[in-house]
C-alpha positions in Angstrom: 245.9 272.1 74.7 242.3 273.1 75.9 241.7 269.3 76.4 244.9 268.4 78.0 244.0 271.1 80.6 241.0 269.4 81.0 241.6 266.4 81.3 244.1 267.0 83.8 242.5 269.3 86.1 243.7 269.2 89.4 247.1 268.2 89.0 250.3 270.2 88.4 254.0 270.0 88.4 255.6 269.0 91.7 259.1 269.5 93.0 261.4 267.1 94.7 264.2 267.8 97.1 267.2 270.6 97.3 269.1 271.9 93.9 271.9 269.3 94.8 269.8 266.4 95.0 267.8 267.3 92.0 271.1 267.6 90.0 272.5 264.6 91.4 269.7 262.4 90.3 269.2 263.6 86.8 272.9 262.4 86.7 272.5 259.3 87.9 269.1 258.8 85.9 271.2 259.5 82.5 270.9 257.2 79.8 269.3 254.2 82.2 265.4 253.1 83.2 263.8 254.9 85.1 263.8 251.1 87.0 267.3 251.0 87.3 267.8 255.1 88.2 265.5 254.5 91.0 267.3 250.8 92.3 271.0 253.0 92.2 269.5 256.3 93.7 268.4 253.4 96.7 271.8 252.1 96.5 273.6 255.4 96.9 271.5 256.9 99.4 273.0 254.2 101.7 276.5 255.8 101.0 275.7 259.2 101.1 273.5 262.0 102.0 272.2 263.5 98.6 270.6 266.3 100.8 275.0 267.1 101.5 277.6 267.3 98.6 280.5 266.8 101.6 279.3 263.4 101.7 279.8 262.4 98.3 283.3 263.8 98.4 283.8 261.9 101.8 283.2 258.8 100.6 285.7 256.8 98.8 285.2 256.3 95.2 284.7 252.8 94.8 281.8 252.4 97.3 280.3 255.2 94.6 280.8 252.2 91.7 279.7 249.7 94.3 276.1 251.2 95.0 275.9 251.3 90.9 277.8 254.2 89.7 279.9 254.3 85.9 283.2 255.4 86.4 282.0 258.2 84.7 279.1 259.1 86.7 281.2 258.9 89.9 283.3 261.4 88.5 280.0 263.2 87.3 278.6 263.3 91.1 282.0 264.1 92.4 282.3 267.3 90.3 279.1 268.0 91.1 279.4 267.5 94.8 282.8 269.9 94.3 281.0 272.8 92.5 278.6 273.0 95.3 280.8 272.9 98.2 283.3 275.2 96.6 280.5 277.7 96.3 281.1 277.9 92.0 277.3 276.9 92.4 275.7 278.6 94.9 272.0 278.3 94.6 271.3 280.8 97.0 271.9 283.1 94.1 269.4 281.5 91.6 267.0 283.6 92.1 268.1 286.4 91.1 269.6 284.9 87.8 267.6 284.2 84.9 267.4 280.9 83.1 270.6 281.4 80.7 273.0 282.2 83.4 271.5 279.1 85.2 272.0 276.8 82.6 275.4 278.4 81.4 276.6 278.1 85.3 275.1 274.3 85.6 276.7 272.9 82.1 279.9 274.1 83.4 279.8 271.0 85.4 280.7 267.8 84.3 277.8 265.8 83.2 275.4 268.4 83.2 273.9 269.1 79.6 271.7 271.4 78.5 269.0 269.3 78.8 269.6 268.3 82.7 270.2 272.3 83.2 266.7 272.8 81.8 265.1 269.9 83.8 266.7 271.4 87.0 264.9 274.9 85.8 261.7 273.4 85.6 261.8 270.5 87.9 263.4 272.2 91.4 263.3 276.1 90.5 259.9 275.8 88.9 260.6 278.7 86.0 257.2 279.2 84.2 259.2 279.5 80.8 261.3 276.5 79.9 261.0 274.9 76.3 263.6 272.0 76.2 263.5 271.3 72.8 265.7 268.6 72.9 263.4 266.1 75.2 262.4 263.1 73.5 259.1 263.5 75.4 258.0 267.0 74.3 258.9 266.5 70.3 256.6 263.1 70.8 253.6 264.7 72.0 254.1 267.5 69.8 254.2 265.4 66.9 251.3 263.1 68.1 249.0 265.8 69.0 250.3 268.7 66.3 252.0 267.3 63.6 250.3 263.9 62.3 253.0 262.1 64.2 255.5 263.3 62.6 258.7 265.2 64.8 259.2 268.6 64.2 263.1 270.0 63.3 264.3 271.8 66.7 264.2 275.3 64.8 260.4 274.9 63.8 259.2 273.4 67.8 261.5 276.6 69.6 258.8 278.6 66.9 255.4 276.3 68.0 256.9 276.9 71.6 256.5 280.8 71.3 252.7 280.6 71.3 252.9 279.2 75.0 254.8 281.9 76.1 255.3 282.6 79.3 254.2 280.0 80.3 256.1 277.1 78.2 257.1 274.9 81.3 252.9 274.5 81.7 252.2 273.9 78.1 255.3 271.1 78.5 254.0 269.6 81.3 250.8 268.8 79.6 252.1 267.8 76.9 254.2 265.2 78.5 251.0 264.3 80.2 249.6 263.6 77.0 251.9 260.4 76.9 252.1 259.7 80.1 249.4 260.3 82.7 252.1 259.6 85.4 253.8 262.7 86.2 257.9 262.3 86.8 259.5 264.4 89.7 262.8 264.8 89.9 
């Protein structure tokens, strides 16, 4: 880790946007390229305002599929857009909730995972202590840099994780950096 930290001086984790933006893009960037997350994020911002979930419940449905939605994802977004303008997600209140209550209150939404909840936590809250076991990224660089290239089982990377502690979110960030020098924001 010493080297990571080294070899990385200078840079650190950066934010992007408001919490329903940041949810609304890991939605739209599931299970596709980050190429073709970026071209239907373009395509959608001409339809709506990600910085406003009203919009995306404005707009009719099929202009959502036609800037490069799934079916699913519109409904996804639409959810999404609900939960915030309803209030059953009010960000405001974040702070003073700690990261299981967070991710307990974001899964509730349709097409928010675990995984997406815990991205959010690290990626727009900025929690020092996230350790998403379950990114493809962090068991890679583990296993390259820990483990002879060989993945870890979940229950044994939670454990490395605890040596990191409280500050797992910075440990995962350079390990991601280990594989990839460019640093994603969501």
């Amino acid at each position: 880790m010493a080297g990571l930290v080294t070899q990385f001086d200078g840079l650190a984790l950066k934010t992007r946007g408001a919490p329903f933006e940041t949810l609304m893009r890991a939605v739209v960037g599931q299970q596709i390229s980050v190429v073709a997350a970026d071209t239907v994020w373009r395509r959608l911002c001409l339809v709506v305002d990600p910085s406003r979930p009203a919009s995306v419940l404005d707009v009719e449905p099929l202009l959502l599929r036609q800037a490069g939605l799934s079916a699913r994802k519109v409904e996804y977004v639409r959810d999404l857009a609900d939960s915030f303008f309803s209030g059953r997600i009010d960000p405001a209140l974040f702070a003073q909730q700690d990261d299981e209550s967070i991710i307990g209150e974001l899964i509730a939404v349709r097409g928010i995972g675990r995984w997406s909840a815990e991205m959010f936590l690290i990626f727009n809250l900025e929690r020092p202590d996230v350790w998403p076991v379950d990114d493809i990224g962090l068991q890679k660089a583990v296993a390259k840099l820990y483990n002879h290239g060989v993945r870890l089982p979940l229950a044994e990377l939670r454990a490395m994780g605890e040596r990191w502690r409280p500050w797992r979110t910075v440990a995962c960030w350079y390990l991601w950096r280990s594989l990839d020098a460019v640093a994603v924001v969501y």
